[in-house]
C-alpha positions in Angstrom: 113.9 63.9 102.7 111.1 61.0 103.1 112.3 58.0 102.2 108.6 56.8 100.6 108.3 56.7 96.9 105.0 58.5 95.2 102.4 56.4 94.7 100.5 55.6 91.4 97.2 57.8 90.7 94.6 56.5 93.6 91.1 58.5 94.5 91.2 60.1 97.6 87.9 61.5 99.3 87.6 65.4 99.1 86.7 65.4 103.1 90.4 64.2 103.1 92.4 66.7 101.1 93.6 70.1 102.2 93.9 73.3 100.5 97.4 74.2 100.8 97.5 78.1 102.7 101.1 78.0 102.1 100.3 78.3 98.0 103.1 80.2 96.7 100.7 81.6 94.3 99.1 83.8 97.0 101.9 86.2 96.9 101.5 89.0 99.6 97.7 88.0 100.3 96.4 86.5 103.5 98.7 83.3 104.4 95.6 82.3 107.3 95.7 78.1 107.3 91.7 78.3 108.0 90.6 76.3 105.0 87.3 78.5 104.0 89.5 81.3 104.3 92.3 79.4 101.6 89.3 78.6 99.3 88.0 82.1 99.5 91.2 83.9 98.6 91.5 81.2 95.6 88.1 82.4 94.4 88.9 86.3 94.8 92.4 86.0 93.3 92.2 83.2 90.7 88.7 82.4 89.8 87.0 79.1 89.8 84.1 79.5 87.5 85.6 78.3 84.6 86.6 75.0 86.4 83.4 74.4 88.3 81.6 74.7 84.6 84.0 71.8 83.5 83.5 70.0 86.9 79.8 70.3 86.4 79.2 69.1 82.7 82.4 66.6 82.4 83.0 65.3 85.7 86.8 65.4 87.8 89.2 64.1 84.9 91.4 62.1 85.4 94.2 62.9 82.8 94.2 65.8 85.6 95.1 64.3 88.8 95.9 66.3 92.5 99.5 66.4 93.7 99.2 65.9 97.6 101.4 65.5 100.3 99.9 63.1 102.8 100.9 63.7 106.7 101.3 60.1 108.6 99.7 61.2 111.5 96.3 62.6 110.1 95.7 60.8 107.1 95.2 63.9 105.3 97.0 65.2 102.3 97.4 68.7 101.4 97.4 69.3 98.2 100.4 70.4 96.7 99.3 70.7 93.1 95.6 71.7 92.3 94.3 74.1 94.4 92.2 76.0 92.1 90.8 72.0 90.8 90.3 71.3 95.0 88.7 74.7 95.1 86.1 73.7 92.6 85.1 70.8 93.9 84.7 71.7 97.6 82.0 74.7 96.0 80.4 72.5 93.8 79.6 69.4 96.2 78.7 71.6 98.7 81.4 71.1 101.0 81.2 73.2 104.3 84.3 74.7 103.6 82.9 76.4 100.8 80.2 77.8 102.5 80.8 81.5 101.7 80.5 80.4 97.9 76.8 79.4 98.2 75.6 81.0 95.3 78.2 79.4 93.1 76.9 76.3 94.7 73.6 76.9 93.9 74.3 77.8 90.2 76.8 75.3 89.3 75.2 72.6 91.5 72.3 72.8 89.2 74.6 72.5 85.9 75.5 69.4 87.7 72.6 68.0 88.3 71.0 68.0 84.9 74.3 66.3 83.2 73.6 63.4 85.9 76.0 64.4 88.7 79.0 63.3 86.9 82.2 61.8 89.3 83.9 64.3 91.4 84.4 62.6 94.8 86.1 61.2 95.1 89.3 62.5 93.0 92.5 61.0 91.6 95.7 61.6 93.2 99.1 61.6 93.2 99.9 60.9 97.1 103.7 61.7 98.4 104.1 60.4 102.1 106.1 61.5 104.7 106.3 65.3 106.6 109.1 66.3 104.3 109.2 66.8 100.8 110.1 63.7 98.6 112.4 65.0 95.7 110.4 63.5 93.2 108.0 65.8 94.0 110.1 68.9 94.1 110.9 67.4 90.7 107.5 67.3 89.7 106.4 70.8 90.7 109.8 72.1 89.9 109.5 71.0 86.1 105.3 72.1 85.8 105.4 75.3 87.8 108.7 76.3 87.0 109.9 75.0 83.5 107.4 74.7 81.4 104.2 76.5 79.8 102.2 75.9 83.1 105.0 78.3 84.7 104.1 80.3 87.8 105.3 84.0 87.7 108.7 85.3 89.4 106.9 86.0 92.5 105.3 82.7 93.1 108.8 80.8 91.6 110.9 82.8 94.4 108.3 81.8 97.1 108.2 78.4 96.0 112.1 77.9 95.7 112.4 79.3 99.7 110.3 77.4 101.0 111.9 74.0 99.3 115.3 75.4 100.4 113.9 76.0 103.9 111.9 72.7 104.4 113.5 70.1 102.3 117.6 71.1 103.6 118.4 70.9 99.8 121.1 73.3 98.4 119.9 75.9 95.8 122.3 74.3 93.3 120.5 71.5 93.5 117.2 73.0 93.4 118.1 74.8 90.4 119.7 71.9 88.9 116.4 69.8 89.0 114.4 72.2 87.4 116.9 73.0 84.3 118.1 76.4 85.7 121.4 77.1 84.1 121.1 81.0 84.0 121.1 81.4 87.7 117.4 82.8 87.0 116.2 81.1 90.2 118.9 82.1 92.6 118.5 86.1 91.3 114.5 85.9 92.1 114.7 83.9 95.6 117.5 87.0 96.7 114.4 89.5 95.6 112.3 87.5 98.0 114.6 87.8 100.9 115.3 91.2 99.8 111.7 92.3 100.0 110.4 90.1 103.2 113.2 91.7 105.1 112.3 95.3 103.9 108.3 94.3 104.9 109.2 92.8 107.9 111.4 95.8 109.4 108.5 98.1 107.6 110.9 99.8 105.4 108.6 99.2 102.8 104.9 98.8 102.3 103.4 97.0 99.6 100.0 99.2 99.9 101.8 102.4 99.6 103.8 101.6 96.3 102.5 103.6 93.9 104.1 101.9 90.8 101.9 98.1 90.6 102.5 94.9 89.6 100.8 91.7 88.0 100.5 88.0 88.7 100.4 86.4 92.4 102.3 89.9 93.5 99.9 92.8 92.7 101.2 95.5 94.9 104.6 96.6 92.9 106.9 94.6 89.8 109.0 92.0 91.6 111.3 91.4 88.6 112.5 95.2 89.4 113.9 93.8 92.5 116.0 91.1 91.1 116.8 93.1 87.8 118.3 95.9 89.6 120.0 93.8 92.4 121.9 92.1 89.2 124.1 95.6 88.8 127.7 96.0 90.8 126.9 99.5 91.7 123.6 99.0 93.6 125.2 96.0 95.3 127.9 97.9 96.4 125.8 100.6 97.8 123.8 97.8 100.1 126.9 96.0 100.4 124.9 92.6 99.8 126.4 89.3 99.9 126.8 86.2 97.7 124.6 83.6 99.4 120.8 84.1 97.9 119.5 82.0 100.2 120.4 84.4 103.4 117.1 85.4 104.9 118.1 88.9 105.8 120.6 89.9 102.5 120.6 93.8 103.7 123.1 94.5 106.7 121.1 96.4 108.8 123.1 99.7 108.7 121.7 99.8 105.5 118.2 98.9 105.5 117.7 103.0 104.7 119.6 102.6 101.8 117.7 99.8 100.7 114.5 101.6 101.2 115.5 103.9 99.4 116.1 101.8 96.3 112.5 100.6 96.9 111.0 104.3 96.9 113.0 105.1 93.6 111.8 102.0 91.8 107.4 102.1 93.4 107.2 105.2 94.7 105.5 106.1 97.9 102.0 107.0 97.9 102.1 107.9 101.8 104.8 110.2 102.1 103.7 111.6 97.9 106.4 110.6 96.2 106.4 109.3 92.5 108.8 107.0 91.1 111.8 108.1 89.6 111.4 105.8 87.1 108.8 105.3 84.7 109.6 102.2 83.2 111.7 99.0 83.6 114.0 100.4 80.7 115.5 102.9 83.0 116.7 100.6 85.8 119.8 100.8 84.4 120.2 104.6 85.2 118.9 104.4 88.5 121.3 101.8 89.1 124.2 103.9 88.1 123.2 106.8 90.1 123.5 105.0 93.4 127.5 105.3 92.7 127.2 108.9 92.5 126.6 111.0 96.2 125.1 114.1 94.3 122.9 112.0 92.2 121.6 109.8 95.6 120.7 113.2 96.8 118.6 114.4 94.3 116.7 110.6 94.4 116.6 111.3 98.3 114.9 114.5 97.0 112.5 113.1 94.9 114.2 113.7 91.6 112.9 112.2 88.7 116.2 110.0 86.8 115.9 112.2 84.0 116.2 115.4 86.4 118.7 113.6 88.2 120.7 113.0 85.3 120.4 116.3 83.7 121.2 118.0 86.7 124.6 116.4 87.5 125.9 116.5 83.6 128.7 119.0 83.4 128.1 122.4 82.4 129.2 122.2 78.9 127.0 118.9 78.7 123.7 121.1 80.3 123.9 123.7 78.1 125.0 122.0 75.0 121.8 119.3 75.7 119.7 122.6 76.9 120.2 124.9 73.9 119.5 122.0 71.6 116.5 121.3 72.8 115.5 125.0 72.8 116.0 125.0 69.2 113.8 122.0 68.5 110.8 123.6 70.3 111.2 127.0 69.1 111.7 125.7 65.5 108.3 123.4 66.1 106.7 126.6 67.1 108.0 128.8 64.4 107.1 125.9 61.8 103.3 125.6 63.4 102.8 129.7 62.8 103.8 129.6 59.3 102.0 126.9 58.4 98.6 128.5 60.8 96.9 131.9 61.2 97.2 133.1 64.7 93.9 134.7 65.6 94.7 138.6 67.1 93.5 137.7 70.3 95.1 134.6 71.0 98.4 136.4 70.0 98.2 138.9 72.5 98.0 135.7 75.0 101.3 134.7 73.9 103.4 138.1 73.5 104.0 138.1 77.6 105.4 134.2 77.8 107.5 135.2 74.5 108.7 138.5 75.6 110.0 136.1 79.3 112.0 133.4 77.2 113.3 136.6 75.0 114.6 137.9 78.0 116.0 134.8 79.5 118.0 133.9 76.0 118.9 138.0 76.2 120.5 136.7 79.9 122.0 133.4 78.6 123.5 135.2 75.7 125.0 138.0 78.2 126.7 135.3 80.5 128.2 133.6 77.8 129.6 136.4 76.8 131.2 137.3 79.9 132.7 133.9 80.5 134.5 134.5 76.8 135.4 138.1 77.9 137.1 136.7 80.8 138.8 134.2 79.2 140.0 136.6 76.5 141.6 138.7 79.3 143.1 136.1 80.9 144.9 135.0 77.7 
């Protein structure tokens, strides 16, 4: 860690100050380090007009200042804290960087200019020296990001909390422990990430293709599936995964498949047309108990639905106990509806052939039954 202490608030110039393309905000998007390509992504993903209007009638303020880390070499900082802010000043001065954002320049330069170009450049800072990460900073962005109302989603948490790990050499313990984790929270989501790079990088899974989507910095499917359903025994067990959340490839590779599979349950695959076989987060729970069940993994491997896969591996007493109550509820719905409606002739005829079929099927059930109670008087 640097040995240098943050400094107090100072101005920097904006020609000096870096958008930072490592912003664990940007989820799955584009992680290029060219700096109009940073800005642009800010734009798409997280909008800027609502800051640029500030910018424009109120000036940079400086209750608000950037958290940058300065590199000793350069002189630059990249800013570690206030990229959107950054964003919105490089489009509204005109900054070259900005130059796919001309008409934003154009209207909000304007604003500007009649409230009598109020300060932007250059902007107060908060400068950390040094190539590593100072821990006062972690601290910092640790406590804003991840503790409190300004907090990032689980996505951008997990990305954030590798790449400390990674870069600063801290243990997660401590991580966690600086940002008030008691509830292992942070160590469950950064296991996700691992457990989701590793599947995109051996292209066992494909964000694009998941059919079920997400919100926040990670669009493409619900991260807080992953770490929810990692959480249960019986899904561990099946991936036999470790203990150490910080372990950059948590899936032994003999069971990548496997862990595909868990992926395909949860999102779905739009490529090779398969639907989820859950519907909601509520139901994780099930899925998770059916990968300790070989029938039950067969009939996900299929395709199944959890509530087919459920229903189709109760016992027999279970099925038809569950099945003939069921059959009562509709046909007692139905029977309810036609007393209480007139059935016109000719939409009666339309219904005597699908009748006369479930008549015949209950006519079969009944005569089964029968002979398994015929049997079992005989053999008494």
């Amino acid at each position: 860690m640097a040995d240098a202490e943050a400094e107090k608030i100072t101005e920097f110039s904006l020609e000096n100050l870096l958008l930072d393309h490592e912003n664990p905000r940007f989820g799955l998007q584009s992680r290029s380090s060219n700096q109009t390509d940073v800005l642009n992504t800010i734009v798409d993903t997280h909008g800027v007009d609502d800051v640029l209007s500030s910018l424009a009638v109120n000036g940079y303020f400086a209750a608000e200042p950037l958290v940058c880390q300065r590199d000793q070499d350069s002189g630059k900082a990249t800013v570690r804290d206030g990229n959107r802010r950054l964003s919105a000043c490089l489009i509204i001065t005109g900054d070259d960087r900005a130059r796919d954002q001309a008409s934003r320049t154009l209207k909000y330069g304007k604003l500007w200019k009649q409230h009598g170009y109020p300060s932007i450049d250059p902007v107060p800072t908060i400068i950390f020296d040094g190539h590593d990460r100072d821990q006062t900073m972690l601290s910092y962005l640790g406590v804003r990001h991840i503790a409190s109302s300004h907090a990032w989603d689980s996505y951008a948490k997990a990305a954030w909390v590798s790449r400390v790990v990674e870069e600063s050499g801290l243990p997660l313990a401590d991580v966690a422990s600086m940002i008030g984790d008691k509830n292992n929270t942070i160590s469950r989501m950064l296991e996700g990430y691992n457990f989701m790079q590793q599947l995109q990088e051996t292209g066992k899974f494909i964000a694009e293709h998941s059919v079920r989507k997400g919100r926040g910095s990670i669009t493409a499917y619900p991260f807080s599936w992953v770490y929810t359903i990692l959480g249960y025994a019986t899904v561990r067990n099946f991936l036999e995964l470790g203990d150490d959340a910080t372990q950059k490839k948590p899936i032994p590779e003999k069971n990548l498949e496997r862990a595909s599979l868990i992926t395909q349950a949860m999102f779905g695959n739009s490529n090779s047309g398969k639907n989820a076989a859950v519907s909601d987060s509520r139901q994780l729970s099930f899925l998770a108990a059916a990968f300790s069940n070989q029938e039950q993994i067969e009939l996900i491997e299929q395709g199944k639905t959890i509530e087919q896969v459920i229903n189709m591996t109760l016992p027999l007493d279970e099925r038809l106990r569950q099945g003939f109550g069921e059959m009562r509820e509709i046909q007692g719905e139905l029977i309810q509806a036609l007393a209480e409606q007139v059935l016109p002739p000719d939409q009666a005829l339309e219904f005597e052939p699908p009748a006369t079929r479930n008549r015949k099927l209950a006519t079969e059930l009944l005569k089964q039954i029968k002979e398994a109670t015929d049997a079992q008087e005989v053999e008494d």
